[in-house]
BADO-955359 format. One record per residue (C-alpha): residue number from 1; residue in three letters; x, y, z. Coordinates in pm, 1 decimal. Layout:
! BADO-955359
- NUM, ALA, X, Y, Z;
...
This chain:
! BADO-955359
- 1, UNK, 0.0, 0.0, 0.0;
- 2, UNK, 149.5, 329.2, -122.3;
- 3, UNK, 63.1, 600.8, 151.0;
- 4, UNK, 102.8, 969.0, 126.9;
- 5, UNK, 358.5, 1193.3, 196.5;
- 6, UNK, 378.6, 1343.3, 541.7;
- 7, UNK, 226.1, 1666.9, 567.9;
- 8, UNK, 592.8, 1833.8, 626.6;
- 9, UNK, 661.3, 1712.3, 282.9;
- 10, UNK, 374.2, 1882.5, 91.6;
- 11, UNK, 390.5, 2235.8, -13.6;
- 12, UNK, 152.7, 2452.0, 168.6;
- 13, UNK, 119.6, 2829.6, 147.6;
- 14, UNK, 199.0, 2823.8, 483.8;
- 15, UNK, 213.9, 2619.9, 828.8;
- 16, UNK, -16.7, 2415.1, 900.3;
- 17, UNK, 51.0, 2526.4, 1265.4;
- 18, UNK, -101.9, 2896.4, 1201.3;
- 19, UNK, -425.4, 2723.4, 1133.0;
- 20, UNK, -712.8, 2826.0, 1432.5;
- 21, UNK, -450.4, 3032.5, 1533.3;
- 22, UNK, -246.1, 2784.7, 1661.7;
- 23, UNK, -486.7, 2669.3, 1949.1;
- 24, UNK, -366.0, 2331.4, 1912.4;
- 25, UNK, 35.7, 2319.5, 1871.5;
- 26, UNK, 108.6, 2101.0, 2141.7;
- 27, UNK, -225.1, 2030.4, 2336.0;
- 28, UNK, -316.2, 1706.3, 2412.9;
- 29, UNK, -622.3, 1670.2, 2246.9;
- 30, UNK, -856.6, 1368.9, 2297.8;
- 31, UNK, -1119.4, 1206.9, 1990.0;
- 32, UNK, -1365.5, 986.5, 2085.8;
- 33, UNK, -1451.7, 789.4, 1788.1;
- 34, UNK, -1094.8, 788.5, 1624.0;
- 35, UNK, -1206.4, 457.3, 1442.2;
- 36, UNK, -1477.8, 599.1, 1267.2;
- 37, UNK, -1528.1, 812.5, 960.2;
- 38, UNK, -1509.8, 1139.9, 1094.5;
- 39, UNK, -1305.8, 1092.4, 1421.1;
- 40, UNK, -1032.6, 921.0, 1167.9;
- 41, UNK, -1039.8, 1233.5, 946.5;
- 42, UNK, -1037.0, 1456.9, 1275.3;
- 43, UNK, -719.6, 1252.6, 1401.9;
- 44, UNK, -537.7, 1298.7, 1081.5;
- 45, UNK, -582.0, 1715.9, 1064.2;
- 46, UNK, -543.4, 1760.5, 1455.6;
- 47, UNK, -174.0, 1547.2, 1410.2;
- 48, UNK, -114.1, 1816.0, 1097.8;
- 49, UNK, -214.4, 2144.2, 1369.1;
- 50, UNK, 70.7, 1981.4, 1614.1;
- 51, UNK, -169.8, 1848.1, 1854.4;
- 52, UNK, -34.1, 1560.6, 2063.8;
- 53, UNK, -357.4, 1355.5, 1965.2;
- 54, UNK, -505.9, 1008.9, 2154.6;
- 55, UNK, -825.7, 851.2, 2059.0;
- 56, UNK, -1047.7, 631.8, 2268.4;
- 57, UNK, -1315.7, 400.5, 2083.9;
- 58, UNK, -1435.8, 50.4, 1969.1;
- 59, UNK, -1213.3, -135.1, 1806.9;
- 60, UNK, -1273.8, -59.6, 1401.7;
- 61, UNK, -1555.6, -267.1, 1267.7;
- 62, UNK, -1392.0, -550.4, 981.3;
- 63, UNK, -1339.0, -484.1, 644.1;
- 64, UNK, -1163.7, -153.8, 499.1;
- 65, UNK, -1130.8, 115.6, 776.5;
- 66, UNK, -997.9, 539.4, 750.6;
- 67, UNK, -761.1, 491.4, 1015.9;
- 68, UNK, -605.5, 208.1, 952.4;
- 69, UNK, -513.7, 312.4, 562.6;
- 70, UNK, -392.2, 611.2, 725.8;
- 71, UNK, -139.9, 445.1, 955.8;
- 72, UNK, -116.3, 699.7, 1198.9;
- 73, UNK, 117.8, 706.6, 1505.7;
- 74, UNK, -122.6, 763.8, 1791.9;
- 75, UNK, -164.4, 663.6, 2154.6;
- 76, UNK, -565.4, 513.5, 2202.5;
- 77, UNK, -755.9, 341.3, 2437.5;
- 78, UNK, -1030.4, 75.2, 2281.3;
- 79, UNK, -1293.1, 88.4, 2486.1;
- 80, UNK, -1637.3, 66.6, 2501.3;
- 81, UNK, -1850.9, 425.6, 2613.6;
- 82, UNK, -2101.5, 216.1, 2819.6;
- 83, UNK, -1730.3, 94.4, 3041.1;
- 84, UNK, -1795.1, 386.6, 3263.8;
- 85, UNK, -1484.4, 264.3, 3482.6;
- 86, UNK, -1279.2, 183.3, 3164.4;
- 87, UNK, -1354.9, 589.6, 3018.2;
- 88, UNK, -1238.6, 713.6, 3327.4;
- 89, UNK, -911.7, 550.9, 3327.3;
- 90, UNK, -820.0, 616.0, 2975.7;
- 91, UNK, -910.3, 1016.2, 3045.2;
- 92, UNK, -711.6, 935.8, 3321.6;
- 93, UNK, -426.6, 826.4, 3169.7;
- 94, UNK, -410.0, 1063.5, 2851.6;
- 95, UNK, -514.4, 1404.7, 3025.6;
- 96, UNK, -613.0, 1561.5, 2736.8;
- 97, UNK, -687.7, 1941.1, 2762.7;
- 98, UNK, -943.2, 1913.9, 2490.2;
- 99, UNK, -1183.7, 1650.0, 2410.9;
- 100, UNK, -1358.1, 1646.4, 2091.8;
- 101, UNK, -1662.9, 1367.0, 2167.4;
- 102, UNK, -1750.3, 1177.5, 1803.5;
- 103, UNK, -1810.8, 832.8, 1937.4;
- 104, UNK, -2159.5, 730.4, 1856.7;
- 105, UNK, -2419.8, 454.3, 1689.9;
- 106, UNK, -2442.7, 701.2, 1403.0;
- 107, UNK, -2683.0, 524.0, 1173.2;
- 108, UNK, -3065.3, 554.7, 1197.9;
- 109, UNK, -3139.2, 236.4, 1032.3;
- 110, UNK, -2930.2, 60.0, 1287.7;
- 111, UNK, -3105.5, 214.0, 1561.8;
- 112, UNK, -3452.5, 105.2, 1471.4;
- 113, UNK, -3280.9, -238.3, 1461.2;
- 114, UNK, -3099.8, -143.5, 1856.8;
- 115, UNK, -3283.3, 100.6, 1990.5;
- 116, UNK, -3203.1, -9.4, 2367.6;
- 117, UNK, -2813.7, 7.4, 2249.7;
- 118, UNK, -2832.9, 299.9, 2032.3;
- 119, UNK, -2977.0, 546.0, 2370.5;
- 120, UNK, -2694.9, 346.3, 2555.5;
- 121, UNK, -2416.9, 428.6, 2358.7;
- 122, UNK, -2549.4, 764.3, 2246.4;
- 123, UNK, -2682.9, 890.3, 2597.7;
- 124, UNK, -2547.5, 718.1, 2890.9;
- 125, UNK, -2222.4, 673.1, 2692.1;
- 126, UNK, -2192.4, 1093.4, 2716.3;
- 127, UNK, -2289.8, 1086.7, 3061.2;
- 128, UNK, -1983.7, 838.8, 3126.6;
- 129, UNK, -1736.9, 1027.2, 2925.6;
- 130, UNK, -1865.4, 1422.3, 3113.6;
- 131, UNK, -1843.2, 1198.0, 3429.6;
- 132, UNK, -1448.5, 1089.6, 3350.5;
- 133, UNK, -1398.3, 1455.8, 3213.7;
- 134, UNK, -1556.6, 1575.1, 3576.5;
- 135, UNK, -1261.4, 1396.3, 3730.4;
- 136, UNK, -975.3, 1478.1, 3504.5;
- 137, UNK, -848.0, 1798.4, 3598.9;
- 138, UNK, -628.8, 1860.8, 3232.2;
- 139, UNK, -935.1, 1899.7, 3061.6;
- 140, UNK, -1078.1, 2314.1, 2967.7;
- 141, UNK, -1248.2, 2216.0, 2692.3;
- 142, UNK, -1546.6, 1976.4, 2533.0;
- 143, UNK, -1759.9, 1954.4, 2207.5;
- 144, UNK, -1984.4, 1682.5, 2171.1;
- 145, UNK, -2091.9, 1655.8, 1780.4;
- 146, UNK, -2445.9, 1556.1, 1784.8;
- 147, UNK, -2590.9, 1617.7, 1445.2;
- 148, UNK, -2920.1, 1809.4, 1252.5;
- 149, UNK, -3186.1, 1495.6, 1306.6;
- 150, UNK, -3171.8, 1629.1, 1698.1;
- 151, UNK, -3459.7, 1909.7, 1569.8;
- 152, UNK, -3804.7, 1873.2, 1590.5;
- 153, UNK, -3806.3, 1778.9, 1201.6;
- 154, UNK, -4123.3, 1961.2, 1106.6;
- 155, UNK, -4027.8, 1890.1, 756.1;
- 156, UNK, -4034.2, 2281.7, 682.0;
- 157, UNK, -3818.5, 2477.3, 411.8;
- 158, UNK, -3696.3, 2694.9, 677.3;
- 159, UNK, -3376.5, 2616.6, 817.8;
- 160, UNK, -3331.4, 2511.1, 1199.4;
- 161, UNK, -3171.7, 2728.1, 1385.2;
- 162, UNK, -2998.9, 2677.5, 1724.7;
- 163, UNK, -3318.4, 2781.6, 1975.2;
- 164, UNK, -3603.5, 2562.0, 1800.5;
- 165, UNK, -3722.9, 2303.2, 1967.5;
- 166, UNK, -3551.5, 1941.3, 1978.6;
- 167, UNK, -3717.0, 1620.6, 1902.5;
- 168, UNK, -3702.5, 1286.5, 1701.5;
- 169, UNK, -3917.7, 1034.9, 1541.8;
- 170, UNK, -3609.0, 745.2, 1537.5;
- 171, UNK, -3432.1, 593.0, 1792.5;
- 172, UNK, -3083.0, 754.7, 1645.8;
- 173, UNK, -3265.1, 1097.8, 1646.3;
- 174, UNK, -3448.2, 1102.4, 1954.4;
- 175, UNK, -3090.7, 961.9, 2137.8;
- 176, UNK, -2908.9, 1290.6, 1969.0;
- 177, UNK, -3188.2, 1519.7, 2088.4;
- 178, UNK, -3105.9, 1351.9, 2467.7;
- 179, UNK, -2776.9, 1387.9, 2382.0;
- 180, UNK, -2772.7, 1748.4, 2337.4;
- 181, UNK, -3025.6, 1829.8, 2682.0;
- 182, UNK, -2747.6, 1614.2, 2876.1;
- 183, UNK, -2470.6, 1803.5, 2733.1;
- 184, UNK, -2692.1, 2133.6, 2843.2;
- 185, UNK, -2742.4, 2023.8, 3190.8;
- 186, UNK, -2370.1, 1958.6, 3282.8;
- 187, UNK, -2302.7, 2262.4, 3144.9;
- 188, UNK, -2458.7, 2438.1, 3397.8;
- 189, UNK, -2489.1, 2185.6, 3697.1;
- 190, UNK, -2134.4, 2138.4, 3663.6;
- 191, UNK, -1918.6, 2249.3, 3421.2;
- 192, UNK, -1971.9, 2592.7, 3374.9;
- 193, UNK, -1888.9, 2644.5, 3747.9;
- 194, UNK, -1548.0, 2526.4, 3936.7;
- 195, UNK, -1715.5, 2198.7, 4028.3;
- 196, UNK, -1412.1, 2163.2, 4287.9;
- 197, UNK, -1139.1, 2125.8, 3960.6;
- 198, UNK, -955.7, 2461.2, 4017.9;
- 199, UNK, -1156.7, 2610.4, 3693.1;
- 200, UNK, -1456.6, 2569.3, 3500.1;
- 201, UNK, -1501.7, 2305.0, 3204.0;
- 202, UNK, -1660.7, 2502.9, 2851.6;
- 203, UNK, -1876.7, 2244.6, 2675.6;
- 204, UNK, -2014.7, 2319.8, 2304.9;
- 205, UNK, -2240.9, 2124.6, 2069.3;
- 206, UNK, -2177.6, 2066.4, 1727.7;
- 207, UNK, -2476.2, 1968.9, 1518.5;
- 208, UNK, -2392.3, 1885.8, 1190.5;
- 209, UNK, -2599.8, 1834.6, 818.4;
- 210, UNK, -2471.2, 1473.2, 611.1;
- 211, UNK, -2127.9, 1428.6, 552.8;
- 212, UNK, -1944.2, 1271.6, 302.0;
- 213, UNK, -1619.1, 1257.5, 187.9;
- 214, UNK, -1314.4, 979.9, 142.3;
- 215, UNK, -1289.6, 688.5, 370.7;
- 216, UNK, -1630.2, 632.9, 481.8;
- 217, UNK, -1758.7, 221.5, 447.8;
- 218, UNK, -2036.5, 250.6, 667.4;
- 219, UNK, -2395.0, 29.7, 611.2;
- 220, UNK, -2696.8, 225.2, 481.7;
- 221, UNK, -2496.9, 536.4, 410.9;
- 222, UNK, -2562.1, 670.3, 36.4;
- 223, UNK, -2220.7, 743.0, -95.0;
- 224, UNK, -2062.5, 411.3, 67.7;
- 225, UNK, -2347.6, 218.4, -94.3;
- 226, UNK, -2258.9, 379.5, -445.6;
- 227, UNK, -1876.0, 332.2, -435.1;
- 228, UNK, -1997.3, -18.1, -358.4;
- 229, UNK, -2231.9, -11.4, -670.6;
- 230, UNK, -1930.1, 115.9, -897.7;
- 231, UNK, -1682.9, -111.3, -749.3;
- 232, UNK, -1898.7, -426.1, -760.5;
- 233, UNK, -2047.3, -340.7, -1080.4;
- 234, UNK, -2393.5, -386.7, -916.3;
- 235, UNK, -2708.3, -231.5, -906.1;
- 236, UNK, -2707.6, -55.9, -542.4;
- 237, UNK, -3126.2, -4.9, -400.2;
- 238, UNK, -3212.5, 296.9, -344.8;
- 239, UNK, -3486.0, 378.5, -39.9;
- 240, UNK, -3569.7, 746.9, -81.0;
- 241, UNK, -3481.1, 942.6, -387.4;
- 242, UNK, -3654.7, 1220.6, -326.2;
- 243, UNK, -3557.6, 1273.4, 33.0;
- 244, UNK, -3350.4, 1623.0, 126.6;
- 245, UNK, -3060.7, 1658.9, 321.9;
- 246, UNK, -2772.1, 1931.8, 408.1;
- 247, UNK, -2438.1, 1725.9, 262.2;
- 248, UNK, -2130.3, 1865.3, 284.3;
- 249, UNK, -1752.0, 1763.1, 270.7;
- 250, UNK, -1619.0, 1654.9, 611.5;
- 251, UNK, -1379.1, 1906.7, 657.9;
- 252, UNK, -1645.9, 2157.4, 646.5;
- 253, UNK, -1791.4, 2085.9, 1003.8;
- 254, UNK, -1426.5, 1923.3, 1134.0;
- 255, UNK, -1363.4, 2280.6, 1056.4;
- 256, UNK, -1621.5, 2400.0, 1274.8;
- 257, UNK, -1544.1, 2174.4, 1600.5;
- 258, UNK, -1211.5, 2311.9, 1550.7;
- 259, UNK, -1289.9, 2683.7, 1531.5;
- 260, UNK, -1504.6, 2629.5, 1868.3;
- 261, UNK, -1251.2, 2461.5, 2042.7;
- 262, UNK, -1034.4, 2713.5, 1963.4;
- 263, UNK, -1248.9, 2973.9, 2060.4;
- 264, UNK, -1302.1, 2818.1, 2413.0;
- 265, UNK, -968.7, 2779.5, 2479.6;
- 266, UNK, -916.2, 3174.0, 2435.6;
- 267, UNK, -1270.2, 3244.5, 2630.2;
- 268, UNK, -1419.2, 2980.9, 2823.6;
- 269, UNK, -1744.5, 3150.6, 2865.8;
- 270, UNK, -1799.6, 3282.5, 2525.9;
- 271, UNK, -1947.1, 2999.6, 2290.2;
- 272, UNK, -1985.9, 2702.8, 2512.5;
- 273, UNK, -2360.2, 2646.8, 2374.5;
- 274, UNK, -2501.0, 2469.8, 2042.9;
- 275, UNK, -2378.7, 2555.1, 1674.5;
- 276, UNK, -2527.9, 2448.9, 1399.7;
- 277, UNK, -2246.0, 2330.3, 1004.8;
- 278, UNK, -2423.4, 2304.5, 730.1;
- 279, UNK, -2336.3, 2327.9, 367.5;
- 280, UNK, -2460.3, 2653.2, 150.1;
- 281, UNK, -2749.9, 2635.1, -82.0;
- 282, UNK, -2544.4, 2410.8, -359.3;
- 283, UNK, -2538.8, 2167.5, -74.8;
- 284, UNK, -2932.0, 2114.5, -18.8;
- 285, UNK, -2981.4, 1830.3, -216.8;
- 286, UNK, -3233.4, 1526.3, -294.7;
- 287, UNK, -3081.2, 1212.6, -276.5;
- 288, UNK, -3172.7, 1141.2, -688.5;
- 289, UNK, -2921.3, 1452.6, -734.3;
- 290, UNK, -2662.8, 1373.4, -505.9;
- 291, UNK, -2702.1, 1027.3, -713.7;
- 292, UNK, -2638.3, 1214.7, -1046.9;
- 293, UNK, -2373.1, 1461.6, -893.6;
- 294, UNK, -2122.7, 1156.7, -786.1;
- 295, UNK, -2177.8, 883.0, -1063.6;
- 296, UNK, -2036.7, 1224.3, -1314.4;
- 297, UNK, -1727.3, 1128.5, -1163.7;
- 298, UNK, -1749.6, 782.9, -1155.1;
- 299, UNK, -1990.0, 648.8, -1384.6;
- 300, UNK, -1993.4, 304.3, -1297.2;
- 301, UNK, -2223.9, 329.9, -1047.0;
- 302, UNK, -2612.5, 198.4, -1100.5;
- 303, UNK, -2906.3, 229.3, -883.3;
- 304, UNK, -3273.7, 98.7, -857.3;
- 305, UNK, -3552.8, 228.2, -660.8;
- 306, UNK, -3648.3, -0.8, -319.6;
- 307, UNK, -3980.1, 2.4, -328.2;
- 308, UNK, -4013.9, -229.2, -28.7;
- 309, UNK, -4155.3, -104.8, 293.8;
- 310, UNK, -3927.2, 154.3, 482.2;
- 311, UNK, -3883.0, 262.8, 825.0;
- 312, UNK, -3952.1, 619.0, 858.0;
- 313, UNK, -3665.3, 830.8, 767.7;
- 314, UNK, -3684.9, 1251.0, 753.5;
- 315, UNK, -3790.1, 1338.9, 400.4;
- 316, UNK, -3651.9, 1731.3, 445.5;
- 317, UNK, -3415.9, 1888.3, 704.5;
- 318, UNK, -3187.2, 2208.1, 642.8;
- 319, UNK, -2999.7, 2390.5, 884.8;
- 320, UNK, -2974.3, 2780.9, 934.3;
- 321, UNK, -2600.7, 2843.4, 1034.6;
- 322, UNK, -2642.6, 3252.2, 1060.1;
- 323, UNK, -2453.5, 3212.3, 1414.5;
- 324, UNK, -2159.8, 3019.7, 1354.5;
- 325, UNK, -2073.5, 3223.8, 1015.9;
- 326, UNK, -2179.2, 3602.0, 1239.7;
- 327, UNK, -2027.5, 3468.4, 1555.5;
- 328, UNK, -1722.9, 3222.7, 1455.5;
- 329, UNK, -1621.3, 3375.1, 1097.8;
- 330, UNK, -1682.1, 2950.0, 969.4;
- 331, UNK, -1835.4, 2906.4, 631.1;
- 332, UNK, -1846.2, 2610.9, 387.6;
- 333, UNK, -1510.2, 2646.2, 128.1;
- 334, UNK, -1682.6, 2371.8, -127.1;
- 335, UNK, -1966.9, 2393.1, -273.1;
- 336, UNK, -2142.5, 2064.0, -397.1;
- 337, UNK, -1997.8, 2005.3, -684.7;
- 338, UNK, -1628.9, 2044.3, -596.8;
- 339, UNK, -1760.1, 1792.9, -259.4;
- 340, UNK, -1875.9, 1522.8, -509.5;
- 341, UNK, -1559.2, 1526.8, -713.9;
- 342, UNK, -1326.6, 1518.7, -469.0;
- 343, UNK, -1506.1, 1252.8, -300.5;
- 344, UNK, -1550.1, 1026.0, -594.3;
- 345, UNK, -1196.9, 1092.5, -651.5;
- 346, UNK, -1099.8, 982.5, -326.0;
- 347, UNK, -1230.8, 643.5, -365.7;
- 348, UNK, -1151.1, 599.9, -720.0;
- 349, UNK, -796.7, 671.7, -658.6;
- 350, UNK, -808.4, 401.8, -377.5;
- 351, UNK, -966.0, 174.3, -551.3;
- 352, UNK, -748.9, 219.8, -899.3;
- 353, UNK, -429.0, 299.1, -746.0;
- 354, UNK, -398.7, 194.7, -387.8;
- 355, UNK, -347.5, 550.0, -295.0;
- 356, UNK, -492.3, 705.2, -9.0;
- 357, UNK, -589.9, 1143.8, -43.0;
- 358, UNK, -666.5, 1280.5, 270.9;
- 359, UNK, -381.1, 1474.6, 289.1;
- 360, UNK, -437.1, 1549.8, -38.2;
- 361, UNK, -758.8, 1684.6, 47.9;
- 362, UNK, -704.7, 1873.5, 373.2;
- 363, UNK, -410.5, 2067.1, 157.1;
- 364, UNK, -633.0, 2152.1, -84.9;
- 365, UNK, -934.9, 2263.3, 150.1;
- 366, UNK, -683.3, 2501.9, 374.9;
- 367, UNK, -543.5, 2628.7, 32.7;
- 368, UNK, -914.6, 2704.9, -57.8;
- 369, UNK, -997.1, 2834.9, 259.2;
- 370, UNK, -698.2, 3087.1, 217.4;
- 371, UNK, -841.4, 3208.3, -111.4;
- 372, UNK, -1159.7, 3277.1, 81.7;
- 373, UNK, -1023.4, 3445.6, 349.8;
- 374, UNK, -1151.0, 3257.0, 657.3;
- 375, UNK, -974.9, 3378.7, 979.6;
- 376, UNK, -932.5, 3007.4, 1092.1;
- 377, UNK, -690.3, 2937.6, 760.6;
- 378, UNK, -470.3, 3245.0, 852.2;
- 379, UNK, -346.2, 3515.8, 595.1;
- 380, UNK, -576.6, 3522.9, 265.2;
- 381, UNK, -370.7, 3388.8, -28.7;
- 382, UNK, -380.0, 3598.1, -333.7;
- 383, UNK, -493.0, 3441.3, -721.9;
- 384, UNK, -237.5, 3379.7, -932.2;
- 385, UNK, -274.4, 3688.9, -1206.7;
């Protein structure tokens, strides 16, 4: 397996140790959910910011896994959330200063299948980890990524902004909507106070539209299930054409959880409260046309409509992120077309050539970001006349 370069070796406009104003040179930062999709992603671009990063999660599930293509050099602690005694040893033992909390059972489908294991991993699996954070004195700063199906889906065109009213219909969303009221009452029963640590804890919430992006293999996920189309040469079924969604890049909202940590390291008691990363309006987009968008770039792939019963899924959801882009200076860098290609591009050059892009793609999103002029990215880099 031919892996990249090390980011010291590529040629940025710039160190990658300027980015979010170097916050995180040097920190011990903690990611629950290193294994996954977006923890593995998160691991990768913390290691590039200088962070001294540690991961704590299940064990990867078999078959092709992020992390493992990555190869990265990191101290972790596989463990399950619902170990209450086993979280508080590895916090313990790493003393992280920041935690970013992704470890979840992310998939809706799933948690109509384990409900009673989805609202223990997803609930009482945060209580355990603010309980272990409680008792680890290193740590100034949490953000729990929850994600948009913790609204009250109403199903309206408007987007949802931070203050409406939380709710779900699934298991999966129902256990994010807990999710974010437990992370709102340690905040202020605990956290946001001394709590007999020697300062106060700040504790944000990330909630976040669909991701995609290279590396992800998950079950009932769209863009896994058409890489596995174009690969296989199969038809893949398809549940719910015409159903909405926010999808954006992964870096767009990694970008996010990065600018609020960042933030709360500088002011504890600024922005420890929910923020909503979503895409712009390129990114609002049926699944039929996200569909369309990534077989352009790979046109193996082929799809049928299931027309089988289905579990009730949200057929429109779109998130306002006024605050984050007033209040944080975050906005999305790609729009959906440059998402799709890169991501299609990802696989296909794993699958072709045994390569492996991330880097690839997090130098080319910070050079982007540059060009746009987002604080977080550092001085604006100028077009080429």
């Amino acid at each position: 397996m031919r892996r990249d370069l090390p980011f010291a070796a590529l040629s940025l406009r710039g160190p990658f140790d300027e980015l979010f104003a170097g916050a995180y040179v040097g920190r011990r930062v903690l990611v629950t959910g290193h294994t996954g999709f977006k923890g593995s992603w998160l691991a990768l671009w913390l290691q590039a910011l200088g962070a001294d990063v540690c991961g704590l999660a299940l064990p990867a599930e078999p078959g092709p896994n992020h992390l493992q293509l990555l190869d990265l050099a990191m101290d972790e602690a596989l463990v399950d959330l619902r170990d209450a005694a086993a979280v508080g040893v590895a916090l313990q033992r790493f003393q992280p200063e920041v935690v970013f909390h992704l470890a979840a059972q992310p998939l809706v489908r799933r948690s109509y299948r384990e409900p009673a294991a989805t609202f223990d991993v997803n609930v009482m699996g945060l209580v355990n980890l603010l309980e272990a954070v409680r008792a680890t004195p290193s740590v100034r700063v949490v953000v729990n990524a929850t994600t948009d199906k913790c609204y009250l889906n109403r199903e309206t065109v408007s987007g949802y902004r931070e203050d409406d009213a939380l709710g779900g219909r699934d298991p999966y969303s129902a256990s994010k909507a807990c999710a974010e009221i437990v992370s709102a009452s340690y905040r202020s029963s605990f956290l946001a106070a001394d709590d007999g640590r020697g300062r106060p804890v700040a504790l944000a919430t990330a909630r976040a539209g669909n991701v995609v992006g290279g590396g992800d293999w998950s079950e009932d996920r769209l863009v896994p299930d058409l890489v596995r189309s174009a690969v296989s040469g199969r038809s893949v079924p398809i549940r719910y054409p015409q159903a909405t969604r926010p999808w954006q890049h992964v870096l767009e909202p990694l970008a996010g959880y990065l600018a609020i940590g960042q933030r709360l390291l500088a002011d504890p008691a600024a922005d420890a409260e929910a923020w909503n990363f979503g895409p712009d309006a390129s990114g609002q987009m049926s699944v039929a046309q996200v569909i369309v968008a990534f077989a352009r770039h790979w046109p193996a792939v082929r799809c049928d409509v299931d027309r089988s019963l289905q579990p009730h899924e949200a057929g429109l959801l779109h998130l306002d992120c006024a605050k984050a882009r007033a209040r944080l200076g975050w906005r999305p860098v790609w729009d959906a077309a440059t998402t799709f290609a890169r991501t299609a591009a990802w696989y296909r050059r794993q699958h072709e050539r045994a390569e492996i892009a991330s880097r690839d793609d997090i130098e080319c999103y910070v050079a982007d970001a540059r060009r746009a002029g987002l604080a977080w990215a550092g001085e604006k880099v100028a077009e080429a006349a």
